[in-house]
C-alpha positions in Angstrom: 12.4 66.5 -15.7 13.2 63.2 -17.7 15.7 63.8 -20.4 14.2 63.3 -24.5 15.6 62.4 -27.3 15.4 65.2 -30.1 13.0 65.3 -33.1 13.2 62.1 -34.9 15.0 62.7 -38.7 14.6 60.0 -41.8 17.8 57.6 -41.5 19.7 59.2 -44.8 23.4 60.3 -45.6 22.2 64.0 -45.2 20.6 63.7 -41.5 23.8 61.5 -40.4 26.4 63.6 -41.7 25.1 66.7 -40.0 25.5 65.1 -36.6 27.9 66.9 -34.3 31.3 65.1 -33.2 30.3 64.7 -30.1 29.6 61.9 -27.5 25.7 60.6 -26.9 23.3 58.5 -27.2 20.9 57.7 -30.1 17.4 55.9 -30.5 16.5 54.2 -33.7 12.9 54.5 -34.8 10.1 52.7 -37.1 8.5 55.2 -39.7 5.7 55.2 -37.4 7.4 56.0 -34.2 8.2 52.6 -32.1 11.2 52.7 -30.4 13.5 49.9 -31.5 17.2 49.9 -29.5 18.6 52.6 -27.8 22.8 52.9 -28.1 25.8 55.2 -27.3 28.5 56.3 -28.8 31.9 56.5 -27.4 34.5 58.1 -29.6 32.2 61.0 -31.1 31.0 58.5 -33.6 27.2 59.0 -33.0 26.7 58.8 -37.6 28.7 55.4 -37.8 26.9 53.9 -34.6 23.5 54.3 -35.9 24.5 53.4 -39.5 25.9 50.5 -38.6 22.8 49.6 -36.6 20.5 50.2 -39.1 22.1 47.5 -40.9 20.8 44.9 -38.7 17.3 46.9 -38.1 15.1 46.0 -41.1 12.3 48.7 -39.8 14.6 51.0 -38.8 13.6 54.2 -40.6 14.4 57.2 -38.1 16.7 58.1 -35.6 17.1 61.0 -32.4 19.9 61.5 -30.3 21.0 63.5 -26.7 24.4 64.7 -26.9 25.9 64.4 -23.4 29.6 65.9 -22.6 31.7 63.2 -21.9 31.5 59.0 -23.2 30.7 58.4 -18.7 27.8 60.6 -18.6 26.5 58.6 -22.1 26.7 55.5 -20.7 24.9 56.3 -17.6 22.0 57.8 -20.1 21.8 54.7 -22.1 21.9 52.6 -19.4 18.7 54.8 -17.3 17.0 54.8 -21.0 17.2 51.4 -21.8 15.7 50.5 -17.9 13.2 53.1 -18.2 11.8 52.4 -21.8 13.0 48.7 -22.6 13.5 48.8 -26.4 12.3 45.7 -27.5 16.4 45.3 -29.6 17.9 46.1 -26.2 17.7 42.7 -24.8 21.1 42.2 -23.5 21.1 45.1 -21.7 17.8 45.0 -19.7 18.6 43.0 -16.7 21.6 45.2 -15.7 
């Protein structure tokens, strides 16, 4: 079974602060739904990599995550995501 991303939440201080300290990967969302880039964190940082994404994302809105146990396996999930679902702000990263 393919892994999911978890309920999507509105991009806002109280969603990003209850995020676990933990390694894994995120997915940043329209209001409406649309997948936009699909990232990782590495040091347990999963609030201050999607904020700082968000940033640059004028229609980013929402956000999910996976939580994975180590930074290795959340790489190799970001990577298979990104292949699988090519985010349309994951450019660099679909031909590897």
């Amino acid at each position: 079974m393919a892994k999911r991303f978890g309920p999507l939440k509105n991009i806002n201080k109280t969603n990003l602060n209850k995020l676990p300290d933990k390694p894994g990967v995120y997915g940043i969302y329209t209001n409406g739904g649309k997948l936009l880039k699909i990232g990782r964190a590495k040091q347990h940082r999963l609030s201050d990599r999607i904020n700082e994404n968000v940033n640059d994302i004028d229609t980013a809105k929402k956000f999910s995550v996976m939580l994975t146990k180590n930074v290795e396996d959340a790489k190799r999930l970001e990577t298979k995501l990104i292949k699988s679902r090519k985010p349309p702000l994951n450019i660099e990263e679909k031909g590897k």
